[in-house]
C-alpha positions in Angstrom: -9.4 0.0 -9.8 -12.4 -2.2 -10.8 -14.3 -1.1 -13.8 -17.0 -2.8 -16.0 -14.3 -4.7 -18.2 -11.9 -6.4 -15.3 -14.7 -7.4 -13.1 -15.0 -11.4 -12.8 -18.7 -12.8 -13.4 -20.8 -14.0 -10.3 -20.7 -17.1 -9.6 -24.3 -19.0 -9.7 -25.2 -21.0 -6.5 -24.1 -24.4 -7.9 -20.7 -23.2 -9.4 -20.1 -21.8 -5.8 -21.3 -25.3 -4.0 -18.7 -26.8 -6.3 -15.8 -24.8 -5.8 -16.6 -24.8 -2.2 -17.0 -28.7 -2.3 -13.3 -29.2 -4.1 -12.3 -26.5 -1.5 -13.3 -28.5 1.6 -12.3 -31.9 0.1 -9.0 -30.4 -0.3 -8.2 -28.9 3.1 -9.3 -32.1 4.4 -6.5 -34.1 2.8 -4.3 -31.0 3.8 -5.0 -31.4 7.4 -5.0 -35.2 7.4 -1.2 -34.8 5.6 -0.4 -32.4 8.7 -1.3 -34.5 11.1 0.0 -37.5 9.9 3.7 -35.6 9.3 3.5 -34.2 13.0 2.8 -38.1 14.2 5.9 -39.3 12.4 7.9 -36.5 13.6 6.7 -36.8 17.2 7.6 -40.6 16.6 11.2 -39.2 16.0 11.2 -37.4 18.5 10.9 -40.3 21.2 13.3 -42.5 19.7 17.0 -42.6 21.5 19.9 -41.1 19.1 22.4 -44.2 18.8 25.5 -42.3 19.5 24.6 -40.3 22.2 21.5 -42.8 23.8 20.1 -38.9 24.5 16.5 -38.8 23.2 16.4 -36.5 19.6 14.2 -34.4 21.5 17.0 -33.2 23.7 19.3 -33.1 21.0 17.1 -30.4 19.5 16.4 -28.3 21.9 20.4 -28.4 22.9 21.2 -27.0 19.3 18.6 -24.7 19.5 19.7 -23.2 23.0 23.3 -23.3 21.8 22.2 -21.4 18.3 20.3 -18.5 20.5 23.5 -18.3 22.6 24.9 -17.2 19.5 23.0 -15.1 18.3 20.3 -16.3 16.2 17.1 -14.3 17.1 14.8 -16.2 15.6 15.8 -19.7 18.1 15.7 -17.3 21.0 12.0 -16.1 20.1 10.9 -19.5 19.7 12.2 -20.4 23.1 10.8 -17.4 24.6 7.2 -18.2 22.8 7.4 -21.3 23.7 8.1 -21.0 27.5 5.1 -18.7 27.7 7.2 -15.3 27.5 5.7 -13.8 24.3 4.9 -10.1 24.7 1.4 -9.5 23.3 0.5 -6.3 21.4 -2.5 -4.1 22.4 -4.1 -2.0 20.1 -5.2 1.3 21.6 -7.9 3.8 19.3 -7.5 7.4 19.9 -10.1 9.8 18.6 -13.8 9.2 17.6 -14.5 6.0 16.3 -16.6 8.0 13.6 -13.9 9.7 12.3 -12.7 8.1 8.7 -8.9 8.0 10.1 -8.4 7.1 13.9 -5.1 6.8 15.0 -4.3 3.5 16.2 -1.2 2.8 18.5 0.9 -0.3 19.1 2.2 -0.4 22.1 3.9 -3.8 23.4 2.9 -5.2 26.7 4.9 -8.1 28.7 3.0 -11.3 29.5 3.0 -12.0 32.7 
């Protein structure tokens, strides 16, 4: 519960242009580190595996087939999310909307 004696001061303008400042300059280098990890990896992915002279792509999506066949749920929902087969949730609001409580239902619907 917030009281008078764990309540954090406000901020003035300029300590909140600051922290916002250091805020952006750091999700910038964050984004630039994403992208520059998702080049290298597409990279790898396009290079031929020596062995097999399969792309690594292949390789990875033949391990992650044979790992669904086997049971591991969470390779089969990336497969199925990933060949557009995700069901999507819809939100349905029974009652008044100016009642304090509505009751709101999940129900899952199949993409088409």
């Amino acid at each position: 519960m917030a009281n008078s004696e764990n309540l954090k001061p406000a901020r003035t303008k300029s300590e909140a242009r600051e922290k916002g400042k250091k805020g952006g300059i750091k999700s910038g280098e964050k984004r630039r580190e994403r992208k520059k990890l998702r080049e290298l990896l597409e990279i790898a992915l396009q290079l031929q595996n020596k062995e097999t002279g399969e792309q690594n792509d292949f390789a990875i999506i033949a391990a992650l087939i044979k790992k669904a066949v086997n049971g591991d749920t969470k390779a089969f929902e990336l497969i199925r999310d990933t060949i557009g087969e995700k069901p999507t949730d819809k939100q349905e609001i029974i009652g008044d909307i100016k009642t304090t409580n509505p009751v709101i239902n999940i129900l899952p619907v199949k993409a088409n």
